[in-house]
Steps between C-alpha positions, in 0.01 A plus 500: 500500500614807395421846716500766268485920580218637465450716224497843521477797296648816511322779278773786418445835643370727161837773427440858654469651144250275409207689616597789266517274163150401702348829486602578124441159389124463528359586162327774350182486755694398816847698465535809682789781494736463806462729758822742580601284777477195304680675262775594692564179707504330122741735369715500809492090477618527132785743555601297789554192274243287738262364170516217306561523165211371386305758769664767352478394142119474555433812653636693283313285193171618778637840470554559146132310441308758725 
């Protein structure tokens, strides 16, 4: 007989600058402008170097679209 662990799983905690992509991401009916804080804590995350790639390549795509 065999005794195994039991199986657990661990669900990663969503990146700060997610939210943001989030916000802009919603489509034409549920996408909203930032507001100026939002704004600045996004812009002070991207000149800090603390986004993805992939964050920052989509929010700027979000952007560009709005």
């Amino acid at each position: 007989m065999t005794d195994f662990a039991p199986l657990t799983l661990v669900t990663p905690q969503e990146h700060p600058f997610a939210q943001f992509v989030r916000i802009l991401g919603k489509g034409k009916r549920g996408a909203r402008n930032l507001t100026r804080e939002e704004a600045r804590e996004a812009m002070g995350m991207l000149l800090d170097e603390k986004v993805e790639d992939t964050q920052l390549g989509a929010f700027l795509m979000l952007l560009r679209h709005k």
